[in-house]
N, CA, C and O of each residue as an XYZ file, in Angstrom:
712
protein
N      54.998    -90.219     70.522
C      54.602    -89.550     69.297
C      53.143    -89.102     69.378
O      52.799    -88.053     68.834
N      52.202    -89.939     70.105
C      51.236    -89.592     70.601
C      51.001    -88.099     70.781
O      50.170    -87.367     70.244
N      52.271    -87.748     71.982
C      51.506    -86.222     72.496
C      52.229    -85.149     71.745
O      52.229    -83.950     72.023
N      52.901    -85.798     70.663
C      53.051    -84.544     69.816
C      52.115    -84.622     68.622
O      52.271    -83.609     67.940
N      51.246    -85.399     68.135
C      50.340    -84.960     67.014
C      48.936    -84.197     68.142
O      48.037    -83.423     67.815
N      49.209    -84.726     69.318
C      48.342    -84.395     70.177
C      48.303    -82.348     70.478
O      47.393    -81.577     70.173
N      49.143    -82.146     70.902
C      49.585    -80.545     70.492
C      49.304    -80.229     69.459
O      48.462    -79.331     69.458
N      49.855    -80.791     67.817
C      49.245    -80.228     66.780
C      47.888    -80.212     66.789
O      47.391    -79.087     66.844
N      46.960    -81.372     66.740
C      45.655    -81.302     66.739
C      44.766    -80.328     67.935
O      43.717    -79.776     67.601
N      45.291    -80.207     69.264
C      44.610    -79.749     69.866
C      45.216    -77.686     69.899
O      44.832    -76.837     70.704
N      46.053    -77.528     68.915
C      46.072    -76.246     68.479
C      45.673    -75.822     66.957
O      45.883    -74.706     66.481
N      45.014    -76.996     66.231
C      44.453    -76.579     65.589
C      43.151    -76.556     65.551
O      42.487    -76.154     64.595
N      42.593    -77.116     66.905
C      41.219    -76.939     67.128
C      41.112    -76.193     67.846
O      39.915    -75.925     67.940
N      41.867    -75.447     68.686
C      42.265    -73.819     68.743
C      41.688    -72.532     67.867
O      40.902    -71.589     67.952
N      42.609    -73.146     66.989
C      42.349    -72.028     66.286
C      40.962    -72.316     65.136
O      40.525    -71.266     64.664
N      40.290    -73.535     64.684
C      39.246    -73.546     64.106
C      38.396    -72.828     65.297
O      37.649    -71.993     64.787
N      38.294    -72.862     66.365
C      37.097    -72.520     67.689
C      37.271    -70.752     67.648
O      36.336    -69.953     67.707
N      38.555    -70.459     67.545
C      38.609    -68.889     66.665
C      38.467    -68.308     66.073
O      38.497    -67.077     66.089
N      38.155    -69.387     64.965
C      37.427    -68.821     63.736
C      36.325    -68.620     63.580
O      35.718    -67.767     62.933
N      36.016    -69.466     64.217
C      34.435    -69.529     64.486
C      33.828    -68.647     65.153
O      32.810    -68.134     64.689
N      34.373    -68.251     66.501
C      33.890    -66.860     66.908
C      34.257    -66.011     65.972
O      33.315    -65.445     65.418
N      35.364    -65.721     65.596
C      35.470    -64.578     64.773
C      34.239    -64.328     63.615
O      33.536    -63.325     63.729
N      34.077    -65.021     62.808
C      32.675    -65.448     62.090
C      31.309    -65.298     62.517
O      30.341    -64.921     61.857
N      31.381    -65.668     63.780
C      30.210    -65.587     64.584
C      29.965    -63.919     64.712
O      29.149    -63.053     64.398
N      31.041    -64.065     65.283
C      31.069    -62.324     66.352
C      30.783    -62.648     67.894
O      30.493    -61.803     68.741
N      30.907    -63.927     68.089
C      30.485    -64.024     69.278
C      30.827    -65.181     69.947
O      30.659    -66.128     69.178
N      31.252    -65.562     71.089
C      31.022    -66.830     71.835
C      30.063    -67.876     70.874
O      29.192    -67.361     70.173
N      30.209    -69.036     70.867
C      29.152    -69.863     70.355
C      29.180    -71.262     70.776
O      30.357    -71.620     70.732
N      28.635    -71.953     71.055
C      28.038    -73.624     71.638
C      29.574    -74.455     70.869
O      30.441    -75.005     71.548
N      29.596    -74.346     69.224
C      30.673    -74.657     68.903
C      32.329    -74.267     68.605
O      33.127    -74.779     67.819
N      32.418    -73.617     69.166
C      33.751    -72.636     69.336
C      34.076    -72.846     70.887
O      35.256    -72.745     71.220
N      33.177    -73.112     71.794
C      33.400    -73.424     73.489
C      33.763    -75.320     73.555
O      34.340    -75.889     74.481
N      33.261    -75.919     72.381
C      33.448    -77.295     72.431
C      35.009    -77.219     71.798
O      35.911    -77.853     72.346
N      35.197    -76.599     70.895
C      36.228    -76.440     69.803
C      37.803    -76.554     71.237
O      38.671    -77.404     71.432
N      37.493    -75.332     71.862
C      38.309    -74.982     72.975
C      38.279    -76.224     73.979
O      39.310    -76.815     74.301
N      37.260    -76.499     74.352
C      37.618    -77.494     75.324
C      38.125    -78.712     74.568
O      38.857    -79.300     75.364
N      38.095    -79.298     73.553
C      38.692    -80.336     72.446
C      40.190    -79.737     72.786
O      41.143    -80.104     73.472
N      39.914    -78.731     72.023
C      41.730    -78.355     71.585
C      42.688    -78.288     73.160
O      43.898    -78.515     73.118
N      42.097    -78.006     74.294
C      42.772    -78.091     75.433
C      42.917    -79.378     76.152
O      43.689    -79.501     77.103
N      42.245    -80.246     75.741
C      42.200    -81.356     76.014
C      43.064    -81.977     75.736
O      43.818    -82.592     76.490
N      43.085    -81.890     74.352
C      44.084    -82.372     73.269
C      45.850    -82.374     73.504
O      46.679    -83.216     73.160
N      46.043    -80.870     74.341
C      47.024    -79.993     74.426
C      47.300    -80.468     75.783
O      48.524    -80.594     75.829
N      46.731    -80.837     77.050
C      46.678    -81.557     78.471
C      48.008    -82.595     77.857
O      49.158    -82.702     78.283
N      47.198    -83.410     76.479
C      47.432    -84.687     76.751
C      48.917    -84.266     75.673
O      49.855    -85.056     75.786
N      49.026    -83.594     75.114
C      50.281    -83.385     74.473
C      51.756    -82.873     75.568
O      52.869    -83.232     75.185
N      51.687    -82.390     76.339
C      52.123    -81.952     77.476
C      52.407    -82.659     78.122
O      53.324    -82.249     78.833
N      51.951    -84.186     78.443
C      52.766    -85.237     78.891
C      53.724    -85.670     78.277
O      54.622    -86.351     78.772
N      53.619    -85.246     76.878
C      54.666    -86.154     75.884
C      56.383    -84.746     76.343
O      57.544    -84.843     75.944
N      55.789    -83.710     77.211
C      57.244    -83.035     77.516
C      57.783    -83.385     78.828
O      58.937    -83.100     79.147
N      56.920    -84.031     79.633
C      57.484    -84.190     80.891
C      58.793    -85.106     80.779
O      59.514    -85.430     81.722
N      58.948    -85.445     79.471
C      60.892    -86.310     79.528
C      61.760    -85.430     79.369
O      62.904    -85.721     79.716
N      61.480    -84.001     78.763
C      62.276    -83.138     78.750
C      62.234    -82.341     79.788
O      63.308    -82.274     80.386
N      61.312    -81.665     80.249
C      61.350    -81.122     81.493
C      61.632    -81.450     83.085
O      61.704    -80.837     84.151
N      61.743    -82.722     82.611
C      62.004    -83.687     84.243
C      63.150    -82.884     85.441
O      63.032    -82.942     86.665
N      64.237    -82.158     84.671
C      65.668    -82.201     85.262
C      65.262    -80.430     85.052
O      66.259    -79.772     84.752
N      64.401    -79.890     85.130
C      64.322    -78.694     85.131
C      62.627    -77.942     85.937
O      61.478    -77.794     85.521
N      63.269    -77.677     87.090
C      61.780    -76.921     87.852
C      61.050    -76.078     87.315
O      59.878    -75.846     87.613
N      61.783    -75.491     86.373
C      61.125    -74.326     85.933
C      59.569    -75.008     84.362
O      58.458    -74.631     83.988
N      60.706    -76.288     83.971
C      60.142    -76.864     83.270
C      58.555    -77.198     83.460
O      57.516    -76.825     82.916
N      59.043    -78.447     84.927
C      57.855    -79.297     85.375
C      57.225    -78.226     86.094
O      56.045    -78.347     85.766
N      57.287    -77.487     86.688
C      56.046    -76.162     86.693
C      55.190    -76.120     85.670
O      54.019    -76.501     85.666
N      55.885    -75.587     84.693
C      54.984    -75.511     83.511
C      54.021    -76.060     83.037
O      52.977    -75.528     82.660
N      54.434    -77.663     83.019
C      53.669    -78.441     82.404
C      52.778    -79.062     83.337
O      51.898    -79.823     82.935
N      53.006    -78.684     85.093
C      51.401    -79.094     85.625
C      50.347    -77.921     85.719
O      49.123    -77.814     85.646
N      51.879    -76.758     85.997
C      50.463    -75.128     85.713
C      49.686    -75.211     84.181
O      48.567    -74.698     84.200
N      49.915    -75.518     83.469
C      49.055    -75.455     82.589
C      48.296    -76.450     82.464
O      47.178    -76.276     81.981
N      48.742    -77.797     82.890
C      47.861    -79.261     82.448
C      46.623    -78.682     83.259
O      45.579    -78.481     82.638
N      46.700    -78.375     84.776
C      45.980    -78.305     85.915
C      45.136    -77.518     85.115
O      44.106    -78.010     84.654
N      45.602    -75.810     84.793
C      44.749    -75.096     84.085
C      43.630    -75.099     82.610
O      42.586    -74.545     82.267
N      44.428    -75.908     82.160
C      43.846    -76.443     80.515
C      42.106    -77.228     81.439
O      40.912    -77.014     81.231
N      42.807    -78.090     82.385
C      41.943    -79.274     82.467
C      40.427    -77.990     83.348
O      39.229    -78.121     83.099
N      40.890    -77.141     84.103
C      39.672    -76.410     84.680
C      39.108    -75.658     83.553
O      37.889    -75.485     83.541
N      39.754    -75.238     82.707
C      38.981    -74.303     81.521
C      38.344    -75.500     80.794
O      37.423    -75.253     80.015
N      38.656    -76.497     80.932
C      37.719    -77.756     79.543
C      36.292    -77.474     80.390
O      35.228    -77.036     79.951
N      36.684    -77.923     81.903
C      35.528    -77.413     82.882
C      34.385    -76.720     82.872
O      33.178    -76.942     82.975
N      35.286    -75.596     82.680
C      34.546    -74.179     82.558
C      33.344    -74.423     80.986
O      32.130    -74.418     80.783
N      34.608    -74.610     80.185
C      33.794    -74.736     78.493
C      32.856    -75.945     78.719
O      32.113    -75.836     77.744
N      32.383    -77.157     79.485
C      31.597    -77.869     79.152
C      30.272    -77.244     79.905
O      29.120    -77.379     79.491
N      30.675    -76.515     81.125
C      29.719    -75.989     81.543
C      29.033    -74.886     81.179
O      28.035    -74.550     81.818
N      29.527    -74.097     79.986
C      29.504    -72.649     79.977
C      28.252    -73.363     78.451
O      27.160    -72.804     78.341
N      28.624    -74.590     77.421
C      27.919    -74.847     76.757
C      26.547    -75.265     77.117
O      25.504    -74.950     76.543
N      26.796    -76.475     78.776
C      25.743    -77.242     79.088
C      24.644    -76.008     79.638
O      23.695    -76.530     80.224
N      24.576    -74.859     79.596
C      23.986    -73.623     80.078
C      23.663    -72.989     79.293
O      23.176    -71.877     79.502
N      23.876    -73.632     77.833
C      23.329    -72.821     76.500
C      24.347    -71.620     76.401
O      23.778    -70.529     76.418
N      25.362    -71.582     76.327
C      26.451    -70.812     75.554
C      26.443    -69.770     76.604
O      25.866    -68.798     76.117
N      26.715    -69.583     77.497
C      27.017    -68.118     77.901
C      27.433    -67.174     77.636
O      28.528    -67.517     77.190
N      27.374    -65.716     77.533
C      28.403    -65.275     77.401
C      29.741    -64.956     77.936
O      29.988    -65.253     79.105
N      30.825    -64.257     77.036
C      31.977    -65.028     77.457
C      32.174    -63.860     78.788
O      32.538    -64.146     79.928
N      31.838    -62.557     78.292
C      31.621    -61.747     79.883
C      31.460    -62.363     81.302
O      32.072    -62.130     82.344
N      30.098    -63.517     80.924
C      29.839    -63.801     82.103
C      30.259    -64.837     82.897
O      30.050    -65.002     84.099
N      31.191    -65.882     81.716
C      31.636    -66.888     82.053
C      33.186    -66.122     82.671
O      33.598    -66.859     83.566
N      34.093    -64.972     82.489
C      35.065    -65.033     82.465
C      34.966    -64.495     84.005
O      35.928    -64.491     84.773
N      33.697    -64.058     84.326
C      33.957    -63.659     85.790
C      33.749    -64.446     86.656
O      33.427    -63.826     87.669
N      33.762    -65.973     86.888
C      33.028    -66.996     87.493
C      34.728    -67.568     88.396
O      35.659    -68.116     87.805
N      34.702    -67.287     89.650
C      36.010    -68.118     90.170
C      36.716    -69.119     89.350
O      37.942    -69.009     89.360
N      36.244    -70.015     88.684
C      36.409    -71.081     88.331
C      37.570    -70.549     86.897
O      38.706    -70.928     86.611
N      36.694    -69.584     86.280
C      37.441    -69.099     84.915
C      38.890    -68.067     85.468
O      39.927    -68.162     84.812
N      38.847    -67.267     86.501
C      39.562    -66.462     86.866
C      40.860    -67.616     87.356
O      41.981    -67.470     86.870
N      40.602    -68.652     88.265
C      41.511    -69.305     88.864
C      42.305    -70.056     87.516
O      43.408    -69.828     87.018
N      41.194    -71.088     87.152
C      42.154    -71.365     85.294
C      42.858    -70.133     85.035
O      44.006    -69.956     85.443
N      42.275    -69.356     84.435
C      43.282    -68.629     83.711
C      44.479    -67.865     84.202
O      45.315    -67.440     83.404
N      44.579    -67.684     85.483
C      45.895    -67.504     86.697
C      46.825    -68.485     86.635
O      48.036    -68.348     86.459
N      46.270    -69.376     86.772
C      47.646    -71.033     86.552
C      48.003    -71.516     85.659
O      48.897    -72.355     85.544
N      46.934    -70.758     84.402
C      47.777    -71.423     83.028
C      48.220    -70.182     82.650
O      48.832    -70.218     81.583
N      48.102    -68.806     83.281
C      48.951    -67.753     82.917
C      50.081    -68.103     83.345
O      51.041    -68.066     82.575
N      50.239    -68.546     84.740
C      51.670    -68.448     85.259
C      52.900    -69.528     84.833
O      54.127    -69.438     84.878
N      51.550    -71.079     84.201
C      52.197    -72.277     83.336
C      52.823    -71.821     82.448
O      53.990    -72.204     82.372
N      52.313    -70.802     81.394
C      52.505    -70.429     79.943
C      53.981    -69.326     80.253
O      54.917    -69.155     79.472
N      53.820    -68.762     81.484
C      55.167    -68.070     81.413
C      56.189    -69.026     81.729
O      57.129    -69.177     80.949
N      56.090    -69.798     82.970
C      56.679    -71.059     82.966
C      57.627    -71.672     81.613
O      58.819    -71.693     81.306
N      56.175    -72.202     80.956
C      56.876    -72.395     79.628
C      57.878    -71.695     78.651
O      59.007    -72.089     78.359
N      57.267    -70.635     78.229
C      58.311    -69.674     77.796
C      59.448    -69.823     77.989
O      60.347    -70.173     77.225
N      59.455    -69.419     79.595
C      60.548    -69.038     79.934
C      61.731    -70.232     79.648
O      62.809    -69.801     79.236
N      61.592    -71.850     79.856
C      61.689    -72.908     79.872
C      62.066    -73.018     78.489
O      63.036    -73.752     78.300
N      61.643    -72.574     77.644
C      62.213    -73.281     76.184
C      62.567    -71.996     75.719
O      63.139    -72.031     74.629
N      62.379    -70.678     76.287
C      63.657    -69.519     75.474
C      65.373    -70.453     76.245
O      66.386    -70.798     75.636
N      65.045    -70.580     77.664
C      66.648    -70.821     78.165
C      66.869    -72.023     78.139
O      67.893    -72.334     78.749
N      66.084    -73.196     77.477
C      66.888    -74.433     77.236
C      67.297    -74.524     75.833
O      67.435    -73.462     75.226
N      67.538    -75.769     75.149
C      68.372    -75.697     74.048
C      67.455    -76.822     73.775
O      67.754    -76.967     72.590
N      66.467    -77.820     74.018
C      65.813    -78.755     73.696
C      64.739    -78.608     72.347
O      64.664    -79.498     71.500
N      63.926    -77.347     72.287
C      62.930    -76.973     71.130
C      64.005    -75.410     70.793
O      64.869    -74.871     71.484
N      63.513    -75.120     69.601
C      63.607    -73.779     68.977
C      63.301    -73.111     70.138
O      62.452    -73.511     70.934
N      64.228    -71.693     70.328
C      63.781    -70.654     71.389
C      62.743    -69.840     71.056
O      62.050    -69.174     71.825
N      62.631    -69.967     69.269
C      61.667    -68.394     68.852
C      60.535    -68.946     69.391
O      59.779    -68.105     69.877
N      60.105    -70.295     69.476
C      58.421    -70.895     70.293
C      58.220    -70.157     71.450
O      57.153    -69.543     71.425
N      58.882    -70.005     72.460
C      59.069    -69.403     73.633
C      59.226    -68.106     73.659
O      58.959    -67.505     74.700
N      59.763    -67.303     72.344
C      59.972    -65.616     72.566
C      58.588    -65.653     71.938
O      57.835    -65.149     72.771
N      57.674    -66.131     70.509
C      56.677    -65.548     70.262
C      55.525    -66.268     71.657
O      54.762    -65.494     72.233
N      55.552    -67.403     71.944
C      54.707    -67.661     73.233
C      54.826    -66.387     74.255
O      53.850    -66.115     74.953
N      55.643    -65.855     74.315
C      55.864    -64.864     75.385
C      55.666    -63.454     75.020
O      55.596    -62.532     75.833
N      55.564    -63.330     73.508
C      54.788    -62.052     72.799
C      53.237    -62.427     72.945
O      52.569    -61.395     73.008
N      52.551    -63.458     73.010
C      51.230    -63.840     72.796
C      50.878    -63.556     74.531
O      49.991    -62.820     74.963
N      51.564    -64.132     75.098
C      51.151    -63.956     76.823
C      50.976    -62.313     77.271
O      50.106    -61.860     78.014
N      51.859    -61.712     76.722
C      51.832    -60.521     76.823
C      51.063    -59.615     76.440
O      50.758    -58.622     77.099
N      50.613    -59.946     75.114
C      49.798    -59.362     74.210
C      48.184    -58.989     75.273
O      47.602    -58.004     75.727
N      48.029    -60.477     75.246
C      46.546    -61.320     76.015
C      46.613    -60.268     77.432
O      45.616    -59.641     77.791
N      47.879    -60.191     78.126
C      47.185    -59.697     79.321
C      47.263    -58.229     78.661
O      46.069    -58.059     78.907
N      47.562    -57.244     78.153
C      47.811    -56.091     77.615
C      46.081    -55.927     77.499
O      45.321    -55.338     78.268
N      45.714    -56.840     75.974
C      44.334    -56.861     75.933
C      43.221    -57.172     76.928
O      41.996    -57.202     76.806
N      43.915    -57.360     77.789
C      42.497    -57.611     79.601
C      42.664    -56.188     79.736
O      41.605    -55.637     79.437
N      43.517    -55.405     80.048
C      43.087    -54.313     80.881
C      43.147    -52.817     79.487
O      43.118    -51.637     79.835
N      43.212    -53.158     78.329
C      43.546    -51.782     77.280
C      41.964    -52.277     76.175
O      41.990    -53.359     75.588
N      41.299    -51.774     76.105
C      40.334    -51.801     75.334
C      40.829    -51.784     73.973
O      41.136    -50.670     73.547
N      41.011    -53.013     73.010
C      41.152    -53.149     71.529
C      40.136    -53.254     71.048
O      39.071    -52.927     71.569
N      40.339    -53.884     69.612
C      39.239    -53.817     68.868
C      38.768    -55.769     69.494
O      39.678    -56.586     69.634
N      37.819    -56.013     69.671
C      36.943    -57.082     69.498
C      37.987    -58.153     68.718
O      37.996    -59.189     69.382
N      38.978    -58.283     67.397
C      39.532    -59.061     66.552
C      40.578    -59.582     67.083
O      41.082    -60.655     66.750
N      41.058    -58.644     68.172
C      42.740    -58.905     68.535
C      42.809    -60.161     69.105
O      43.587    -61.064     68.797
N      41.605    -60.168     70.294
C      42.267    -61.239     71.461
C      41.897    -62.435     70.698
O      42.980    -62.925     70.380
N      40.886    -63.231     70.194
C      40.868    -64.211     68.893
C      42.222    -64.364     67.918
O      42.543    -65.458     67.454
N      43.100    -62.933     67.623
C      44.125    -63.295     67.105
C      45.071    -63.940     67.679
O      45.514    -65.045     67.365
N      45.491    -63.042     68.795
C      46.404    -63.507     69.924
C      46.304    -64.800     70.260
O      47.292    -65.534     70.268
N      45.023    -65.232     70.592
C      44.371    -67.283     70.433
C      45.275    -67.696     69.892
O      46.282    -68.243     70.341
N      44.980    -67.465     68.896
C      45.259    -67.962     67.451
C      47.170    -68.193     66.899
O      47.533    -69.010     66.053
N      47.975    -67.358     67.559
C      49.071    -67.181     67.739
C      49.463    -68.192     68.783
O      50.115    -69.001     68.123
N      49.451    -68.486     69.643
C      49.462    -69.237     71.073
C      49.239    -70.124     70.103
O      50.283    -70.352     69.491
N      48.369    -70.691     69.723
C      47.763    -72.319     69.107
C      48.618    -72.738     68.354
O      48.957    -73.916     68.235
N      49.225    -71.410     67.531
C      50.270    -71.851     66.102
C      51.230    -72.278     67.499
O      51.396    -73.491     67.371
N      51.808    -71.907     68.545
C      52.951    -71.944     68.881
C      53.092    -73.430     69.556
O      54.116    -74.105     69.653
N      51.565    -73.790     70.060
C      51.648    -75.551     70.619
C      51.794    -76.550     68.955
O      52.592    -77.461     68.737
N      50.587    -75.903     67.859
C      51.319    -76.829     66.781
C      52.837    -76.781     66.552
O      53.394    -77.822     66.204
N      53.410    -75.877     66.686
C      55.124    -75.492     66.359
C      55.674    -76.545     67.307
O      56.530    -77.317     66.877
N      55.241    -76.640     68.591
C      56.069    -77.488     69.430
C      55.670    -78.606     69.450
O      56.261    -79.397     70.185
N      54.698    -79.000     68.772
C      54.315    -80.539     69.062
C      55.316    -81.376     67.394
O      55.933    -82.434     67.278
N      54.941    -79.949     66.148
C      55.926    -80.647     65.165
C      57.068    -80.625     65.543
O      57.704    -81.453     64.890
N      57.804    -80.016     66.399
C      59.144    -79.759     66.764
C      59.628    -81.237     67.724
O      60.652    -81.900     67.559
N      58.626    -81.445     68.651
C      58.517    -82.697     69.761
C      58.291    -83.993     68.413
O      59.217    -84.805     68.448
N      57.510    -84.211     67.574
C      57.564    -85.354     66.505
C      58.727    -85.415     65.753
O      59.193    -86.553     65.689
N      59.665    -84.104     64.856
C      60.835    -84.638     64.841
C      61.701    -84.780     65.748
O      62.665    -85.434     65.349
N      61.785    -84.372     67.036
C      62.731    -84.808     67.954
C      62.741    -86.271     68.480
O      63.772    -86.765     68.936
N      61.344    -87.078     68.391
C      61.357    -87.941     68.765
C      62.084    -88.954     67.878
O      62.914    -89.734     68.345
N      61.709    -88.914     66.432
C      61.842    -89.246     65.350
C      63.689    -89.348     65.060
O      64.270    -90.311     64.560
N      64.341    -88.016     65.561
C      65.496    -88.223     65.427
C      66.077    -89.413     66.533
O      67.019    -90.172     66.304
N      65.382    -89.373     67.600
C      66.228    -89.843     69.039
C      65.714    -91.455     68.693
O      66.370    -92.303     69.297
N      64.719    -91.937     67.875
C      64.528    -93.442     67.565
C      65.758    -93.436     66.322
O      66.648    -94.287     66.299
N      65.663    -92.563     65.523
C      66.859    -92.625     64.110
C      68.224    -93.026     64.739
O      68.895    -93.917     64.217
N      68.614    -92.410     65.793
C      69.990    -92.456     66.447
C      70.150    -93.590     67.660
O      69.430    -93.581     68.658
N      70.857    -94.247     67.499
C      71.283    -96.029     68.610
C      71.481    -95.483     69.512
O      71.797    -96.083     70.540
């Protein structure tokens, strides 16, 4: 039960660290802590799926491409603060940020893909996770407005709270039932 309040909390410190830039207008010292909290958070919620994903490759992919990735971006964010906030330009071009965000791109499709074709969580988590993945890389290479990719965040985050409440009643039912 652990790593499902663990998902909720660490996607709603997600999305407070979004708000905060958004507010800001900018990268900020507390919105880079916010992120590395909320991924942290989300690492440790992600163990609480490895009982479901065990009997499925496509699954346990997922959940080390992203643990692996979550855990280098906390990385990235403690360093990007301990340097007095960087900007996010300059942090996003640094090996370190490019390689994270490759393995938790390829985790997050992983995932998707993993809970549209199993029957274990709701599929819509996995079709809007897979509108948000899409979105995000759309917005790397198409110039939007500044608001979007903070939204898109922000969407993704709702979708780990969705699965971590989804993972607390599942657990909840499977102690209810002998």
């Amino acid at each position: 039960m652990i790593a499902a309040w663990a998902l909720v909390l660490g996607g709603l410190a997600r999305v407070a660290g979004e708000i905060i830039e958004l507010l800001a207008g900018r990268h900020t010292g507390p919105s880079g802590l916010l992120a590395a909290l909320g991924l942290l958070l989300v690492v440790i919620g992600f163990t609480g799926l490895w009982t479901d994903v065990r009997t499925s490759r496509l699954g346990r992919a997922a959940v080390i491409l992203i643990a692996v990735g979550a855990l280098v971006f906390v990385g990235v964010a403690i360093w990007s603060v301990s340097q007095g906030t960087l900007p996010i330009g300059e942090v996003a071009r640094t090996p370190q940020f490019i390689g994270a965000a490759a393995t938790t791109f390829v985790g997050a499709l992983c995932l998707a893909a993993w809970l549209v074709t199993s029957s274990v969580y709701p599929r819509w988590i996995g079709l809007v996770m897979s509108a948000a993945i899409g979105l995000s890389l759309v917005s790397s290479f198409v110039a939007l407005p500044s608001l979007v990719q903070p939204l898109i965040d922000m969407v993704m985050a709702l979708t780990f709270i969705q699965l971590g409440l989804s993972m607390a009643e599942r657990r909840k039912r499977h102690r209810a039932d002998p």
